[in-house]
C-alpha positions in Angstrom: 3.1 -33.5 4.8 6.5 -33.7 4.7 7.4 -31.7 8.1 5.6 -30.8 10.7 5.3 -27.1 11.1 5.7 -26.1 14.4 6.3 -22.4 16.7 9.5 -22.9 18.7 9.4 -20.6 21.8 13.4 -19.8 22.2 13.2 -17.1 25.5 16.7 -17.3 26.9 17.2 -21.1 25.4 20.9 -21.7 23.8 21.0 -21.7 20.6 24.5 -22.2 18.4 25.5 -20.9 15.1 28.5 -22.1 13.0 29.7 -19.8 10.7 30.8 -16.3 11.1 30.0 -14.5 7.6 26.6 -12.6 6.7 24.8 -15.8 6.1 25.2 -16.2 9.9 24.0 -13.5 10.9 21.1 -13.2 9.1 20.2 -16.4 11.1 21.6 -14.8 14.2 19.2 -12.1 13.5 16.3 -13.8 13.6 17.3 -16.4 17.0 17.9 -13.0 19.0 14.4 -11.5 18.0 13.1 -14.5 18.9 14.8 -14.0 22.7 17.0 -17.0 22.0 20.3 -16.9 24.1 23.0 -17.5 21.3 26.5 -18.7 20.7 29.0 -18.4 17.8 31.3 -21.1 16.2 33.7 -19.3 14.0 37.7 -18.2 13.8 37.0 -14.9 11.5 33.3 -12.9 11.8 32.7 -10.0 9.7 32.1 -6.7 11.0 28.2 -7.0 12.2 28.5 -10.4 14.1 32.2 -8.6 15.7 29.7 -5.7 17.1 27.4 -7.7 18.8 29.8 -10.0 20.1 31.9 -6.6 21.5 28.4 -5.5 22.5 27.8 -9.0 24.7 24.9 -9.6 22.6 26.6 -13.4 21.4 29.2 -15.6 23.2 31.7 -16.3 20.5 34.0 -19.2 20.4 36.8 -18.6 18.3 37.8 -22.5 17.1 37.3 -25.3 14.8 33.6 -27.2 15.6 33.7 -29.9 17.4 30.6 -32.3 19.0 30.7 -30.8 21.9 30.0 -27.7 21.3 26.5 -29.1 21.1 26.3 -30.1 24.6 23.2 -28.4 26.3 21.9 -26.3 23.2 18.3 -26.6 22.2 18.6 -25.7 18.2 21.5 -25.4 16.1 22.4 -23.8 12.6 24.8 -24.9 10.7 26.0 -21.6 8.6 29.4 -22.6 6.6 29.9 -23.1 2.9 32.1 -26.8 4.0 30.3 -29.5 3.2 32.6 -31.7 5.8 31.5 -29.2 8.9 28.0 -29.6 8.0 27.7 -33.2 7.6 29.2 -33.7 11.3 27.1 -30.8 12.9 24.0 -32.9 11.7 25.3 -36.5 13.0 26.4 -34.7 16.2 22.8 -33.0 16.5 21.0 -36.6 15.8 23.1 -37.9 18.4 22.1 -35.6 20.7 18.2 -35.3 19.6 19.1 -32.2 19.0 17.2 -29.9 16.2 20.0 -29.2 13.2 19.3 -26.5 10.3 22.2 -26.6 7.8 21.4 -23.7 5.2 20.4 -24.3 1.9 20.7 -28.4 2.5 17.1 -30.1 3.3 19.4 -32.8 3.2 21.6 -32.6 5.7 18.7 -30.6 8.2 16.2 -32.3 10.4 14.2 -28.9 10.2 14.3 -25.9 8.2 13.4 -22.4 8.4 10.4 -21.2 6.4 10.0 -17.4 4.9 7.8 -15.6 7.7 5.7 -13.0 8.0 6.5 -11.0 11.0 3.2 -9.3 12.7 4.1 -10.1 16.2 2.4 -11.8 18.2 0.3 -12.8 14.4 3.3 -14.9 12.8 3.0 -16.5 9.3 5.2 -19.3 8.4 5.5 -20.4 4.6 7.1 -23.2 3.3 7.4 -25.6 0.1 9.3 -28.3 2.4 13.0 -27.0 0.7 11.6 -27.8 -2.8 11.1 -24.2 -4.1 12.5 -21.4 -1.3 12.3 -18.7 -3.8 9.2 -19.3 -4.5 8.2 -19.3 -0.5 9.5 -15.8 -0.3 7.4 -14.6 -3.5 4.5 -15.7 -1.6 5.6 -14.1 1.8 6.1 -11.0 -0.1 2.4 -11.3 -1.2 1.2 -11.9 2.1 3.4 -9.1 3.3 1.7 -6.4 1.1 -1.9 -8.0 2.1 -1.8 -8.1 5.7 -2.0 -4.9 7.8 1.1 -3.9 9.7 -1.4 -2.8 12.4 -2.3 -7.0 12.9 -0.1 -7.5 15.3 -1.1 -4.6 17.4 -5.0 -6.4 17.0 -3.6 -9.1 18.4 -2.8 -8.1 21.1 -5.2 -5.9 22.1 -7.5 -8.9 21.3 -5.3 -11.4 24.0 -5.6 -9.0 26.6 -9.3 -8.3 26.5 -10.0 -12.3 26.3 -10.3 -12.7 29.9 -12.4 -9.7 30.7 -14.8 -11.4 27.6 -15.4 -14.7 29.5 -16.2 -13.3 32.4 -19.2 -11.5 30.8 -20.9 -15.2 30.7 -20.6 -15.0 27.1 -21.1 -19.0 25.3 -18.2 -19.6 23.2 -20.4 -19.4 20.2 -21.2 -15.9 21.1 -17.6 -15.0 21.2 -16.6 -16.3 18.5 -19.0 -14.0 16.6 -17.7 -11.3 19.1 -14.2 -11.1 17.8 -15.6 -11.8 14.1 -17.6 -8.6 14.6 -14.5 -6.8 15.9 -12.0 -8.2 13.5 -14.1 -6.9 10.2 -15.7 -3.8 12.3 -15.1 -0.4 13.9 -12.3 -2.2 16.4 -10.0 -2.9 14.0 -10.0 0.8 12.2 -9.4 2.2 15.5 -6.3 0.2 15.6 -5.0 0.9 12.6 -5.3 4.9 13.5 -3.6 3.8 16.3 -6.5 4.8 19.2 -5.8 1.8 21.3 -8.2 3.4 24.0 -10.7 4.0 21.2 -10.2 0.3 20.3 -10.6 -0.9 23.7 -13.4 1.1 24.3 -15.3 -0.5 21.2 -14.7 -3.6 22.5 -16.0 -3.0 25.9 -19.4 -1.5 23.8 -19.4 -4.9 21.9 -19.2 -7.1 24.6 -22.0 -5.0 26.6 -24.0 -5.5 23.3 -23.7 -9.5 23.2 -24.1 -9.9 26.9 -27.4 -8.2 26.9 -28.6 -9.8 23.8 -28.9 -6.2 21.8 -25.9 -6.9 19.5 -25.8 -4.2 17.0 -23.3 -3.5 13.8 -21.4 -0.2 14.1 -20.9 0.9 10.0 -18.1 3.2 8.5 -17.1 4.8 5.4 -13.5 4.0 3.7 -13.3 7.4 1.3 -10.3 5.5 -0.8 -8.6 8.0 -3.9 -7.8 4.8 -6.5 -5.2 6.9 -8.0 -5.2 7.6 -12.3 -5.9 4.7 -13.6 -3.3 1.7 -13.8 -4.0 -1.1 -10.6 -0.3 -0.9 -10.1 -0.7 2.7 -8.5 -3.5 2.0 -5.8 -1.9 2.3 -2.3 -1.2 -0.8 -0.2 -4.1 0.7 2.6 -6.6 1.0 -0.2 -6.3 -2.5 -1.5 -6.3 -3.9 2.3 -9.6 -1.6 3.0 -11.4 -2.5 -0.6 -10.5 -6.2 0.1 -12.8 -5.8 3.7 -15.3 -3.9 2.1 -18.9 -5.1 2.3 -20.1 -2.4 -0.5 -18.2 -0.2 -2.6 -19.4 3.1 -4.2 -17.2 3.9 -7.0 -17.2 6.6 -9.7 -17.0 6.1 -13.8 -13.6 6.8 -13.6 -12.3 3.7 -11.8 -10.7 1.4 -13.7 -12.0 -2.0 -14.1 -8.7 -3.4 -13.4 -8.8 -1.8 -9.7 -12.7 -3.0 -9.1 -11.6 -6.5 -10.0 -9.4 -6.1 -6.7 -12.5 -5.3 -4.3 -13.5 -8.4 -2.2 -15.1 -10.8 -4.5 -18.7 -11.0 -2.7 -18.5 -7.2 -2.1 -21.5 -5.1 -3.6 -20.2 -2.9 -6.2 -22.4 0.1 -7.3 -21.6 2.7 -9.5 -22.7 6.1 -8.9 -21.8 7.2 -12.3 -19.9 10.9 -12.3 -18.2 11.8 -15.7 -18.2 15.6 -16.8 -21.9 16.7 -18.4 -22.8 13.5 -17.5 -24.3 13.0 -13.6 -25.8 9.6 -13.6 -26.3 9.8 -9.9 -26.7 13.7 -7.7 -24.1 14.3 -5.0 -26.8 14.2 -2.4 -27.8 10.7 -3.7 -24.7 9.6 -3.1 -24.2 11.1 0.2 -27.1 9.9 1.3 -26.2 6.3 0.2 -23.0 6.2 2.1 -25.4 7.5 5.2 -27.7 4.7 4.9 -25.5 1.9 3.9 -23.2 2.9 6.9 -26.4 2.6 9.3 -27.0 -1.2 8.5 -23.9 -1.5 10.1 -22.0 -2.5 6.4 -18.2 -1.4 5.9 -18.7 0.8 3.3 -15.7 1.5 0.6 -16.1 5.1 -1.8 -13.7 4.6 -4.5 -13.1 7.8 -6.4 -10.4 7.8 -9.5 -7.3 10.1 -8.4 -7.5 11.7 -4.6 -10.6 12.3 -3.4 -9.7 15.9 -2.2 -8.0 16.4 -5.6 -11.4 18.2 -7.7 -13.0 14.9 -6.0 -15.7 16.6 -3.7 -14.6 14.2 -1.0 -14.9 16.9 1.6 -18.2 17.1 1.0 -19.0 13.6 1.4 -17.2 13.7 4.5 -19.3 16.7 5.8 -22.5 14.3 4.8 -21.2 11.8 7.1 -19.7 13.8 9.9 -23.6 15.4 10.4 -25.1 12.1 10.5 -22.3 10.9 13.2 -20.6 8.3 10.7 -17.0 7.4 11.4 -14.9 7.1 8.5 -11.1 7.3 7.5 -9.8 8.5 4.1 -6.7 7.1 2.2 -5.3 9.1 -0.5 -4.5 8.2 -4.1 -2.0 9.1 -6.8 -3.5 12.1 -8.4 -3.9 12.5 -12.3 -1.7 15.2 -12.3 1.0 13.7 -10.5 0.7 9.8 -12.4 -0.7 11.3 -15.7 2.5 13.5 -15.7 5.1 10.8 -14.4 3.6 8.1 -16.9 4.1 10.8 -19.6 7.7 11.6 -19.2 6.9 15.6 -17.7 8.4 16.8 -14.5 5.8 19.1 -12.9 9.2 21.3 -11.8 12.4 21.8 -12.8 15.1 24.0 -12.0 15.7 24.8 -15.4 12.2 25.8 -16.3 9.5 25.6 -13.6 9.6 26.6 -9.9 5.6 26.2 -9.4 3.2 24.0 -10.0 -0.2 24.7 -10.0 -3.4 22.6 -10.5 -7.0 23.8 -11.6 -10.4 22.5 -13.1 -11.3 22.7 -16.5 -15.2 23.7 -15.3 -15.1 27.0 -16.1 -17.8 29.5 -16.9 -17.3 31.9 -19.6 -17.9 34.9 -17.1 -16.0 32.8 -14.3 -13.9 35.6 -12.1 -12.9 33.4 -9.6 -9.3 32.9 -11.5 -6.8 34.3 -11.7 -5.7 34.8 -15.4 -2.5 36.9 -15.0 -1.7 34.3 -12.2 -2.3 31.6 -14.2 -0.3 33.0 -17.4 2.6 33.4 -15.8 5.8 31.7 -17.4 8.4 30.0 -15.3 5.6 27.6 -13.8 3.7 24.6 -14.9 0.0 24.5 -15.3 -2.5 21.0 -15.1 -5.4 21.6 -15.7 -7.9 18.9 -14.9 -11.3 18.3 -16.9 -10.3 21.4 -19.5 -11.0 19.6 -22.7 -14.2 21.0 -23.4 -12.8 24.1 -22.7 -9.3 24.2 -24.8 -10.3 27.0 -26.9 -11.4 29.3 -23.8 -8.6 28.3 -22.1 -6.2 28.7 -25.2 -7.6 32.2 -25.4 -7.2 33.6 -21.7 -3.7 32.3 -21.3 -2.4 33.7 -24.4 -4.4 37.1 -23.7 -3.2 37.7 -19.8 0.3 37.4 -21.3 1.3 33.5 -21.9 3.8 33.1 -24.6 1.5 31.7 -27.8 4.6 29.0 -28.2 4.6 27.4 -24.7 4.7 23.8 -24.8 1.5 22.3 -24.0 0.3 18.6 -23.7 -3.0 16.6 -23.4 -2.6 13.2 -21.7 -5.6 11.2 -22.1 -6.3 7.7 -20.0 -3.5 8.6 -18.0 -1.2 5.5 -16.6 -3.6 3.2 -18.6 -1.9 0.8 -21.6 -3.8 2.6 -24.1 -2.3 6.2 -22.7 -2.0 8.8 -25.7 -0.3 12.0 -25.2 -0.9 14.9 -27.3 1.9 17.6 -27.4 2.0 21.2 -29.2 2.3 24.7 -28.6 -0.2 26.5 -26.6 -1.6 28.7 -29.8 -2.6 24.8 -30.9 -4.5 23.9 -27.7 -8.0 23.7 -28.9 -7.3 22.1 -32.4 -5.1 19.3 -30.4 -7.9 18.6 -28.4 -10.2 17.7 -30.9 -10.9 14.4 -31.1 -9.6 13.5 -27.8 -11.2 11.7 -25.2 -12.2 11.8 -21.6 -10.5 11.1 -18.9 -7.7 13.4 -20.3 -5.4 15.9 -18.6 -4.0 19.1 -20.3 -0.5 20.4 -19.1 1.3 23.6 -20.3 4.8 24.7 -19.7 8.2 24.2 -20.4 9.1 21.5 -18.5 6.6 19.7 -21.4 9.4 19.5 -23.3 11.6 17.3 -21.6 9.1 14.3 -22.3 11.0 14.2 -25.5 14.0 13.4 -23.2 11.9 11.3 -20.6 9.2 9.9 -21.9 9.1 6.4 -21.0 5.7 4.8 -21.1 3.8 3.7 -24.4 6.4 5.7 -26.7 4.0 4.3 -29.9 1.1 6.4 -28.5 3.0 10.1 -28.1 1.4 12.2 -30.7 2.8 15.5 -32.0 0.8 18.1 -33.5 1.8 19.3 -37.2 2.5 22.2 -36.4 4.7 21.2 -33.2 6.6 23.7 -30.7 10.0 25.0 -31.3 11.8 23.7 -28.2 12.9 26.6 -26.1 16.5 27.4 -25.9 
């Protein structure tokens, strides 16, 4: 181990900077939000370090360095780009036993500042010893997108109630499987939703629980949307949630890229859910989640898209709401918002399309419920989920309430995926474009489909156009 990593607690002590350009004050930045008291070495400062200075945030000293500038301080940085300044800050430092950081020089530093990740009071400090800095801060940034911004908050709450835990009589074994229990349970959702009385509460109920010997698990329900398809589109909270997750529930539709993300000694069960193909009821699964949620297991339902996008995730959330199971939902990219993005087709434009409007393909040939003349109208775009089976009904209504036969019309199918196709034509082509295509696939009509000539940016080699393509409009 080459240095010994160590939390400096700097409330109020002096601290010196030399330099005055933006190097500095990155560094001054991060001594004052550690509550360090801190001085300037400079003649010029540029306009950020000038402000807090007028401000009386920074004592500056407008002159050459010298050694005694030194005297008293408990940490010093030395910020210039001269290698002469920075050699004598360091000897003046060891002379003093005084801690020296000269940027970007192990050599010339008796310590150095790693990449951290800031959850205060939760700090994480990474460091590869000066060897590799860049590739500290590709790390941090992993840990930064893995680690909740509501940890610090935990923390907290967690210090304040360890006092009120030990004087329950508890054995330290039995807290330490207290605050596991309320680190990967109920206390630390209600945290993140930010119900600090909810969260102290749930402690209080824990600690009741392991005094009196009747410890019992409190389940809940995750209801995460894993967006259309590709990993990269899953939302930070649904990663964090699916890498907790004792089981996870997820639908046909969700990729195996995104499942390869759950927690690796998670239980993951398919409940099945293509179109004309149920492999598992709704009430099954409800009554899964129910159950699963009762043993007291954080429980993960990973839909493809948003679950209240065609998802029936309201329904599963009535399920659990009557059985008195908390839960939380996160949403996802919808397929008609990524399908359409990934395809190069603006659901509105000035130009062409002031509405946007989004149904399911699951229609019934005597279905009243829509609105055809609604639906046909130009000047707005139309995405119709799960209408492949249904092209040729869905050609004919549109074109019969008043649609122009030559609107421009596209199929998208595994949208966001590497092997994404998209099918464009006219709208009098619909149902003999989507022969042949398959599931998951997404059929959008309008103008604005013809700007994916213009935009179309993702897997160019697998845009299809039918033979008997649209004339663009003028």
């Amino acid at each position: 181990m080459d240095y010994l990593p160590i939390f400096a607690k700097l409330d109020s002590l002096p601290c010196l900077v030399i330099g005055g350009g933006d190097v500095a004050w990155r560094k001054i930045r991060m001594l004052k939000k550690a509550g360090a008291s801190v001085s300037i070495v400079a003649f010029d400062l540029v306009p950020s370090i000038l402000a807090a200075v007028e401000k009386g945030d920074l004592v500056w000293r407008k002159e050459a360095f010298i050694p005694e500038h030194l005297n008293g301080m408990f940490l010093v940085i030395a910020a210039t780009d001269d290698p002469l300044i920075n050699e004598s800050v360091l000897k003046a430092g060891n002379a003093r036993q005084i801690f020296v950081n000269v940027v970007d020089d192990t050599s010339k530093s008796s310590f150095i500042v790693p990449s951290i990740v800031d959850r205060n009071p939760l700090l994480i400090a990474i460091s590869s010893s000066g060897h590799a800095p860049v590739l500290a801060r590709l790390l941090r940034e992993k840990f930064e997108s893995l680690i909740p911004s509501h940890f610090g908050r935990l923390a907290k709450l967690a210090g304040a109630f360890r006092q009120t835990l030990k004087s329950k009589m508890i054995p330290h074994s039995g807290r330490r499987k207290f605050w596991e229990t309320a680190f990967n349970g109920r206390f630390n959702t209600l945290v993140a939703q930010g119900d600090e009385k909810g969260a102290n509460a749930e402690l209080e109920r824990l600690s009741e629980d392991h005094a009196q010997g009747s410890f019992s698990l409190q389940g809940e329900v995750a209801l995460i949307g894993a967006g259309p398809g590709s990993a990269g589109l899953l939302t930070l909270r649904g990663l964090q949630l699916m890498q907790e997750a004792d089981v996870v529930l997820y639908d046909a539709l969700v990729s195996d890229e995104i499942l390869e993300l759950c927690r690796r000694d998670a239980s993951l069960i398919c409940v099945g859910k293509r179109a004309a193909s149920h492999r598992v009821s709704q009430n099954s699964i409800n009554e899964q989640l129910v159950t699963l949620a009762r043993e007291g297991k954080r429980v993960v339902r990973l839909k493809g898209g948003d679950p209240f996008m065609f998802g029936r995730g309201g329904e599963e959330l009535q399920a659990l709401k009557k059985c008195g199971i908390p839960f939380q939902v996160v949403p996802g990219i919808t397929a008609g918002l990524g399908g359409c993005a990934y395809a190069g087709i603006p659901l509105t434009h000035r130009d062409f399309a002031q509405t946007a409007i989004f149904i399911t393909g699951h229609l019934k040939q005597d279905d009243t419920s829509l609105r055809w003349k609604t639906l046909a109208r130009k000047d707005q775009t139309l995405v119709i989920y799960m209408g492949v089976m249904k092209s040729a009904y869905i050609q004919q209504q549109l074109i019969l309430h008043g649609r122009d036969p030559k609107t421009p019309v596209a199929i998208i199918e595994k949208a966001t995926l590497s092997d994404q196709k998209v099918y464009k034509g006219a709208l009098s082509e619909l149902a003999s474009l989507a022969e042949g295509v398959h599931s998951p696939a997404l059929i959008v009509l309008g103008e604005v489909v013809q700007l994916a000539e213009q935009l179309s940016w993702f897997g160019h080699s697998s845009s299809h156009t039918h033979e008997h393509a649209y004339v663009p409009f003028e």
